[in-house]
VOKEVO-331909 format. One record per residue: x negated, y, z of N, C-alpha, C in turn. Coordinates in steps of 0.1 Angstrom, whole numbers, plus 5000, padded with zeros to 4 digits. Each point is the difference from the previous one (the first is absolute). Layout:
N
XYZXYZXYZ ...
This chain:
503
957744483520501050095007499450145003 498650025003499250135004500250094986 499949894990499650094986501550104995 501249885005501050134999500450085009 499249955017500450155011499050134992 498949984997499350074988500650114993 500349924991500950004989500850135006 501249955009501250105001499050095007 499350015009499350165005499450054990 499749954987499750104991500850074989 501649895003500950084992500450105011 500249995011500950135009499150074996 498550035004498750115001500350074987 500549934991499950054981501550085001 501349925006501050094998500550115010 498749995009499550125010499550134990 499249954995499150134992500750014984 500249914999500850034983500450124999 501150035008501150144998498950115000 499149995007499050134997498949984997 499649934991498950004990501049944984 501250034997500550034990501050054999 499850165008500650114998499450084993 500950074996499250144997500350105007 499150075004500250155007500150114997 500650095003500450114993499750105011 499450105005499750105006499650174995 500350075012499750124998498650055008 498950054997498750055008500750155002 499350085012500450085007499650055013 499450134996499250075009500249975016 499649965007500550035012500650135007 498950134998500650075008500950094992 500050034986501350054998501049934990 499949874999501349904999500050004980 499350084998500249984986499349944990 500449954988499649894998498150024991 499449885002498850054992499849894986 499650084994500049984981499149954999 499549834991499249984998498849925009 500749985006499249925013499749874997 499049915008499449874987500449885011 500449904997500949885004499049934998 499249955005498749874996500149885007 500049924989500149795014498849984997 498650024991499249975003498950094986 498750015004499550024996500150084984 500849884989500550104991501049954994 500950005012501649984998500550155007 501550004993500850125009500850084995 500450095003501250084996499650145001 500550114992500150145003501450015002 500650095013501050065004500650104986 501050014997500450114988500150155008 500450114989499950135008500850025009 500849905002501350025015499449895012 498550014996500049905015500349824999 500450004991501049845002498949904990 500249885003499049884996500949915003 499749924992500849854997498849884998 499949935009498849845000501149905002 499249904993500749854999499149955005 500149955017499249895005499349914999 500649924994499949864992498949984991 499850164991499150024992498750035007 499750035010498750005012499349885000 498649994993499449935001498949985013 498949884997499250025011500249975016 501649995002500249985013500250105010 500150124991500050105010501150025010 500550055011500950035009500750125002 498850084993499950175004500750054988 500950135000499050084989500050135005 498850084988499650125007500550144996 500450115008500450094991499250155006 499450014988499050135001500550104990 499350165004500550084989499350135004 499550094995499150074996500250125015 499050025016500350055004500849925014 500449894999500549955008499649865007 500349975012499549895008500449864988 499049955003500349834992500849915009 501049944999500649905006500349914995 499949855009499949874994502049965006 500949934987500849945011500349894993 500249905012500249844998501450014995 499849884986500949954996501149915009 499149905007501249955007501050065011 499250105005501250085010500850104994 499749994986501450094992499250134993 500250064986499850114999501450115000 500050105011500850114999500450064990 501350074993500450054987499350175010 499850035003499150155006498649965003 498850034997498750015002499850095006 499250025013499950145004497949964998 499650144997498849975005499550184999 498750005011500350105001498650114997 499950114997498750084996498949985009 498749954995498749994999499050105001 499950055011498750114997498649944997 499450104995499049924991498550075009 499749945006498450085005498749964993 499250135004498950034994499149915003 499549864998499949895007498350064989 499049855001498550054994500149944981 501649965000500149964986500050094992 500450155008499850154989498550075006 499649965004498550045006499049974986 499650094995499049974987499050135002 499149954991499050125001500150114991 500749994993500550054984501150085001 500750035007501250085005500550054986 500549944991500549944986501250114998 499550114993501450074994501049924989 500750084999501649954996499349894984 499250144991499350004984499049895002 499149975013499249884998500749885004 501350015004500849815007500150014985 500650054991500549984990498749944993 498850084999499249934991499549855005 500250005011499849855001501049904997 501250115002501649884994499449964987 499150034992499950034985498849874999 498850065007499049905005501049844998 500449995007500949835008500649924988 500850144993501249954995499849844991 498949974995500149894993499749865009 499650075013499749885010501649995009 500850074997501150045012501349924991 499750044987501249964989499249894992 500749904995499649934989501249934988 499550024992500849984988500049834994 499949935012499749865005500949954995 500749894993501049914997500549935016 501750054999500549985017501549924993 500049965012501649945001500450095010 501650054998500650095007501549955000 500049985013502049955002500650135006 500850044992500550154998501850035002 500550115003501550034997499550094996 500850054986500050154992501450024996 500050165003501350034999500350144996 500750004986499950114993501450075000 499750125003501750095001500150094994 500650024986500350104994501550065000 499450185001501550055001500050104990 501350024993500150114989501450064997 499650125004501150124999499850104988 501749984993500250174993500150085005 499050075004500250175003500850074997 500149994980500650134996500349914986 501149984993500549954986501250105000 499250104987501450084995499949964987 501449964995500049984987500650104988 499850104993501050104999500449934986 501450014998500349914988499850154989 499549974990500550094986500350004990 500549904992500349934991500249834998 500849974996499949874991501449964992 499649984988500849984993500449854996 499749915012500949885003501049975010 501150024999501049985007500149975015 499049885005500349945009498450075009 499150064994499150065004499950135001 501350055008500150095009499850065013 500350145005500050035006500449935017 500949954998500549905009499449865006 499349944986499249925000498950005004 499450144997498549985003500150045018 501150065004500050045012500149875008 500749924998500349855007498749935002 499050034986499149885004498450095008 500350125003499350075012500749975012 501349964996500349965017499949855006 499949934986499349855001499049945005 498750134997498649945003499950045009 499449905011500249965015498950155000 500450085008499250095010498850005007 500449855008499049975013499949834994 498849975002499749845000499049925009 500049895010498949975004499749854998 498849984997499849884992498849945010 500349865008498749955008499849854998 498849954999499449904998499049945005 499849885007499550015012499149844994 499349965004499449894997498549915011 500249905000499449905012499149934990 498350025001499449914992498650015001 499349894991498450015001499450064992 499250095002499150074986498649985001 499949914989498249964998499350074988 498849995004499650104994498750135002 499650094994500050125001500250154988 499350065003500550124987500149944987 499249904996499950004985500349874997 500449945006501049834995500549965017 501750034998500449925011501549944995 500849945011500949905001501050025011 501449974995500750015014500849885000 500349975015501449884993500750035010 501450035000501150075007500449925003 500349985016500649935005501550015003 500350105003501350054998500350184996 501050044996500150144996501750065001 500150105000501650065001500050124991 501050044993500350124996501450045006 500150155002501250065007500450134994 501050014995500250134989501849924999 500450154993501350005000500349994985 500549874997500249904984500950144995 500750085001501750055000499250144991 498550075004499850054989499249994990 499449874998500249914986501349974993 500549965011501449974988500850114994 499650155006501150144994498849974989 499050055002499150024987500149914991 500649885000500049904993501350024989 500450035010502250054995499550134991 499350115001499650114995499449954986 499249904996499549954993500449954987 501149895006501049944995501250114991 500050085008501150164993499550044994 498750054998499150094991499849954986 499949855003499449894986501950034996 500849935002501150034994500150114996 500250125003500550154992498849994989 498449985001499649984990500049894990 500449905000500749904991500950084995 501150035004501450074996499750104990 499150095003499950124997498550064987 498949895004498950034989499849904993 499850074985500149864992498049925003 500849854995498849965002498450054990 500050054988498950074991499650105003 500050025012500250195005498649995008 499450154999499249995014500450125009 499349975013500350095010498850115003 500450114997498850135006500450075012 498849955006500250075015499050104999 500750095004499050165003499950055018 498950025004500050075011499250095002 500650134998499050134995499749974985 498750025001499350014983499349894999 500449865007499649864999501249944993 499849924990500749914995499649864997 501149884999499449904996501049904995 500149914993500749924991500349875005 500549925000500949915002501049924991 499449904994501149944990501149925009 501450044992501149985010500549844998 499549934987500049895003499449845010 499250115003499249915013500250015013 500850104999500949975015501349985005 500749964985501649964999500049925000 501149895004500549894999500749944988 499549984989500950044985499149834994 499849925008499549904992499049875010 499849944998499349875006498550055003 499350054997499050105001500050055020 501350084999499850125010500449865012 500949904999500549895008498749965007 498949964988498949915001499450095012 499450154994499550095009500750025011 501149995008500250035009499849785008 500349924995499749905005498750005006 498850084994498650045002499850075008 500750135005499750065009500949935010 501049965008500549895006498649885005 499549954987498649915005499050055009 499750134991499150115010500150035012 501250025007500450025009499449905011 501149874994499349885006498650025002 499350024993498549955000499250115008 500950115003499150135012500649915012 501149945000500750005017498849885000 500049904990499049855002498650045001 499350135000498550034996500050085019 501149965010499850115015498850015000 499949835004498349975008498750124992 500249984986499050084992499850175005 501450045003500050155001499950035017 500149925008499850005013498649955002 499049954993498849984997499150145001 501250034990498850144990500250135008 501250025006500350095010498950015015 499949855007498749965006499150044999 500049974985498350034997499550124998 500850114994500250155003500150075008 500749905017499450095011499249955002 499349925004498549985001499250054994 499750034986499350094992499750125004 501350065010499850115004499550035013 499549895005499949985014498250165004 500150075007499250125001499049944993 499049865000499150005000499449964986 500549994989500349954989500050114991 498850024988499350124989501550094997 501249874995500750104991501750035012 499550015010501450015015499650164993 501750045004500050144997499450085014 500249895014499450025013498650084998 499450105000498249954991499650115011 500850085016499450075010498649915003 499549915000498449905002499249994990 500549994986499049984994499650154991 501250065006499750164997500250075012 499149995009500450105010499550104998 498950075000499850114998500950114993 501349954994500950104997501250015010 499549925013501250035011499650025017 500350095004500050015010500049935010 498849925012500349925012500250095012 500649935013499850075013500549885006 499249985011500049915014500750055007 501349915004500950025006500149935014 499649905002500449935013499049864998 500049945013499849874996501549905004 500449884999500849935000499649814996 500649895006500149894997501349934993 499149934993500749894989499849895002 500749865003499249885001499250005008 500050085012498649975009499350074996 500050074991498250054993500350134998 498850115010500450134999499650104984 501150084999499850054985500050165007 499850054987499750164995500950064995 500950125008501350014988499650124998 499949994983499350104989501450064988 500050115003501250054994499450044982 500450034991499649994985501350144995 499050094993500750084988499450054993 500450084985499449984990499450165000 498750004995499350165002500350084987 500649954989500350054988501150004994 499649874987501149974998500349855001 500249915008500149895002501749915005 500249934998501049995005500949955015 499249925007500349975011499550065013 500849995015499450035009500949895012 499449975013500349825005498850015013 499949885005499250005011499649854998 499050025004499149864998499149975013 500749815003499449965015499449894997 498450075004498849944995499249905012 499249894998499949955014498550085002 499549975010498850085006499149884996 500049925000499149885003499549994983 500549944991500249994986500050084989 500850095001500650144999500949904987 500949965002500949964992501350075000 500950024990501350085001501149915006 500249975012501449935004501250044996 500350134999501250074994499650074996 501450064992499750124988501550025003 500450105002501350095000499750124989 500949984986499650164988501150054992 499650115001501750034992499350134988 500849964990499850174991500250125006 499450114997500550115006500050074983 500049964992500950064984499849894988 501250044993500449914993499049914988 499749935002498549914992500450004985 501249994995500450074984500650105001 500550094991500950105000500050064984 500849874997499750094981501650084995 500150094992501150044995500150054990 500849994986499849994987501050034995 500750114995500950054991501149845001 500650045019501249995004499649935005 499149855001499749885007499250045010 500049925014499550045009499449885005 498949955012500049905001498650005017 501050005009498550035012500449875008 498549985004499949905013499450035008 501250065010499950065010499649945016 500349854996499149945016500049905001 498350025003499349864999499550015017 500549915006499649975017500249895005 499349955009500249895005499049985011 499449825005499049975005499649865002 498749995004499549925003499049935008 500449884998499649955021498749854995 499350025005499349894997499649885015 499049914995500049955017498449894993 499349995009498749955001500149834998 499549974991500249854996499149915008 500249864998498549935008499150014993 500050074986498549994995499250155000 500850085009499850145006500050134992 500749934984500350134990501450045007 500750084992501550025005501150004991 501249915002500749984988501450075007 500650094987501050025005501649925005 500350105011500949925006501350065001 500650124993500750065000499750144989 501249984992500450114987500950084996 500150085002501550114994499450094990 500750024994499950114989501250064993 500650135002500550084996500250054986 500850004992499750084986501350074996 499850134997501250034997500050114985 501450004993499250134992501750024994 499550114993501650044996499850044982 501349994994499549974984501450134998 499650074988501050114995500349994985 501250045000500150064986500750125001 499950124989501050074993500150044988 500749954994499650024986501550004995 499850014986501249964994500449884988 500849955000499749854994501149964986 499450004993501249964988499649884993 501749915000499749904990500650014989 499449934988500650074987500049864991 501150004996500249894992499950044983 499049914996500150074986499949874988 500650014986500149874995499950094985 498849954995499750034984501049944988 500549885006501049914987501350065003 500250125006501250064998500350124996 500750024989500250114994500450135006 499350114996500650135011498850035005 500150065018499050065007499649825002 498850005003499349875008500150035015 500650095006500350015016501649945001 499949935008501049895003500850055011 499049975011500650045012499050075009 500550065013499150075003500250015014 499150005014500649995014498450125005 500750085001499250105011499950025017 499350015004499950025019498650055004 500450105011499150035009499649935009 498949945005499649925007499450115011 500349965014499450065010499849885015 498949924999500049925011498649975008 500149965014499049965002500149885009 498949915000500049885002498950035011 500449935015499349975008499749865003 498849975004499349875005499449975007 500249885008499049965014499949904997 498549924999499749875011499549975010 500049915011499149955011499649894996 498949975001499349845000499350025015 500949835004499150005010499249835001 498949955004499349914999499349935014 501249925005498849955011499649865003 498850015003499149864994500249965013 500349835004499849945009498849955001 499549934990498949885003499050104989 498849995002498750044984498649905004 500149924995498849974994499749924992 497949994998499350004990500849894994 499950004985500149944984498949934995 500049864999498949944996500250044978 499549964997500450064982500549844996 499549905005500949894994501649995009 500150065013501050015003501250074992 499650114994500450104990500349924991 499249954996500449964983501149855000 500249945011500749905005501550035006 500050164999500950075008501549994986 501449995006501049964984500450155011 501150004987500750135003501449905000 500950115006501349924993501050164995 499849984988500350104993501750004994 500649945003501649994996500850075012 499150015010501050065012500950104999 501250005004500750125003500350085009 500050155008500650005010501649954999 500849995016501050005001500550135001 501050024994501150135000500650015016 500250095005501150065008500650134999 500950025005500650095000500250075013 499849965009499750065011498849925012 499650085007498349965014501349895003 498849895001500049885004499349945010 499850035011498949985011499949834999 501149904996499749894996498749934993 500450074990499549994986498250005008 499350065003498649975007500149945012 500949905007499749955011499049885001 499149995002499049865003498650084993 499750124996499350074993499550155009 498949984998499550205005499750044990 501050135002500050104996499650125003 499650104992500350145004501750055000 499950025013501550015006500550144993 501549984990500950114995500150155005 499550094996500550115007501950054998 500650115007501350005001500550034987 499350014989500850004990499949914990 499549885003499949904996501649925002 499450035017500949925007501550064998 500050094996501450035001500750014984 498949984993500949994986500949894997 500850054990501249924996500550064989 500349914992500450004982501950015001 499950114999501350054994500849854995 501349985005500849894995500049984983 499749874996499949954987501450084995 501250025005501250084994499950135000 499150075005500250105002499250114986 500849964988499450044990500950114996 
């Protein structure tokens, strides 16, 4: 009889604590004294578990997922007091916590009174003891946002001598191709590995984009191939001219006039399949490209450290991170270089805990009899955090890219066919082309768990490579519940896919 009075006081104690150690919490961090919110702030249940806050302050933990036994968790952030709060008395959707003044305590007391140009040469000294290119297991959310705008599409029509590839027409299908697009992809999973052989296996993933402008471009497609069925014979080829560029095209290989063109479009159809079934592969290699570029790494375009002497230091302040007081060292370029950012260094190690950098001019800029083509911003940052084996693995990644692509030229297609008697010009479609194509990505990458990689663990490690993300069409705060995440910023959250009718 004891074993089941037992018994039930450990189910009430369990359906006591259940509800809050399998929740998830959602909160905002926020300044105390002027109420606004702070960006990037670090969520920690233990040692090297935890969360970063996104740029609005807000953070999302799943309880449940808290190993260790912890009670607490802790929220610190560059500059401000560290506070512990207990899970079981509730976490608040507002964090207040409040600015930290930092005193001159004997941990900046050195004999060496270290200008801005010598912290750096010791950042340089360290770096192979601070970073290691160590085979790690990393349980990660990565989450990529691309956005892309027409700026400018003028089409000026000036000829064509096919009926249905008119003036009219060509104006319609500039009013077709979507303007504005935003395409996001978000994904939950483990990456093993390092630079030069690694592995992921996705645990879960989402894509969010509006299906509605695939399907106009689809419909655009479908009309184009008809008027050319209708209209060119199949022994024909096509010469496209743009300026004093030309190039050829046999028109039978892209008609529909036979079992051939059926087969090939059955093939690309396959292909398709086989990029949406290859995600894991390309969410791999994307990984593995920001990391590559991580500052500390020969071929990172980052290279203010292992080229400093072409950039400017100055000692700016001191400040804490994690407990550990750093150096905030501001960076720009003395010539011709491309970045300038601030860098918070610790005193003790001289390791780089953050890196805040942005271009200050465009890192391409080519332009060529009408084509244009600049990438105009490359920014972002990065947060690292001190492991138990006292290197430092990163624990937070954004990166910025953006660039914008041109044309103006002028464009002719020319249909021409030798087995017909007469001129060999058939048909003929002229236009001025005047556009320009804008582009953004964000990648952002934040690692919960990192550590060491045995090499037979690696090589034991499967992938599961058939995965798909799930589609939506509109933020689903569902859709990641029982999971941490890096919590949605407002235009995440607020998107929504134009009605499937509304074509």
């Amino acid at each position: 009889m004891k074993y089941i009075h037992g018994f039930c006081i450990l189910f009430v104690f369990y359906l006591l604590i259940a509800p809050v150690y399998g929740q998830t919490v959602t909160s905002i961090v926020v300044d105390k004294n002027t109420n606004t919110p702070i960006p990037y702030s670090t969520i920690q249940v233990s040692q090297n578990q935890g969360v970063i806050a996104n740029e609005e302050g807000r953070f999302s933990i799943h309880l449940n997922k808290i190993s260790n036994g912890n009670d607490s968790i802790y929220i610190s952030s560059m500059g401000y007091q560290k506070i512990a709060l207990s899970i079981e008395k509730g976490i608040d959707s507002i964090i207040f916590i409040e600015p930290k003044t930092v005193e001159l305590t004997s941990v900046f007391v050195s004999d060496e009174n270290l200008t801005a140009s010598e912290i750096i040469e010791k950042v340089k000294e360290q770096l192979d003891k601070n970073y290691t290119s160590n085979m790690t297991q990393k349980n990660l959310f990565f989450r990529q946002s691309d956005f892309t705008s027409i700026k400018k599409l003028n089409v000026d029509f000036k000829k064509s001598t096919i009926k249905e590839l008119n003036k009219k027409f060509v104006d319609s299908v500039t009013r077709l191709i979507p303007k504005k697009s935003e395409y996001y992809i978000e994904t939950l999973c483990d990456y093993y590995g390092n630079q030069e052989k690694n592995k992921i296996y996705i645990t879960k993933a989402a894509e969010l984009y509006d299906k509605n402008n695939l399907g106009s471009m689809d419909a655009l497609s479908d009309r184009l191939e008809k008027i050319f069925t209708e209209n060119v014979k199949p022994d024909s080829y096509l010469k496209i001219k743009s300026g004093i560029f030309g190039t050829k095209i046999q028109v039978d290989s892209i008609l529909e006039n036979n079992e051939e063109m059926s087969a090939a479009k059955d093939e690309l159809a396959s292909q398709k399949k086989d990029i949406k079934s290859q995600f894991s592969k390309y969410r791999r290699m994307t990984l593995n490209w920001l990391f590559k570029n991580l500052f500390f790494n020969d071929k990172s375009k980052l290279n203010m450290i292992r080229k400093s002497g072409r950039y400017l230091f100055e000692f700016v302040d001191y400040t804490e991170i994690d407990d550990q007081s750093v150096y905030i060292i501001t960076f720009k370029p003395k010539n011709k270089e491309d970045f300038e950012g601030t860098l918070y260094i610790n005193t003790q190690d001289f390791a780089i805990m953050r890196m805040d950098y942005k271009n200050i001019k465009p890192l391409r800029n080519f332009k060529l009899l009408g084509l244009t083509y600049k990438e105009h911003l490359y920014s972002g940052k990065m947060i690292f955090t001190k492991g138990s084996d006292n290197s430092y693995v990163l624990k937070y990644l954004k990166n910025n890219i953006g660039n914008t692509f041109g044309i103006d030229r002028p464009l002719k297609v020319i249909e021409k066919n030798k087995h017909v008697k007469g001129k060999r010009k058939q048909n003929e479609l002229s236009l001025d082309i005047d556009a320009a194509i804008h582009s953004t990505s964000t990648y952002e990458v934040v690692i919960f768990d990192s550590r060491s990689l045995p090499e037979n663990d690696y090589t034991n490690q499967k992938e599961n490579t058939t995965i798909e993300p799930e589609y939506l069409s509109r933020y689903n705060p569902e859709f990641w519940k029982g999971y941490s995440i890096i919590e949605p910023n407002a235009a995440i959250r607020e998107f929504t896919a134009a009605s499937e009718n509304e074509l």
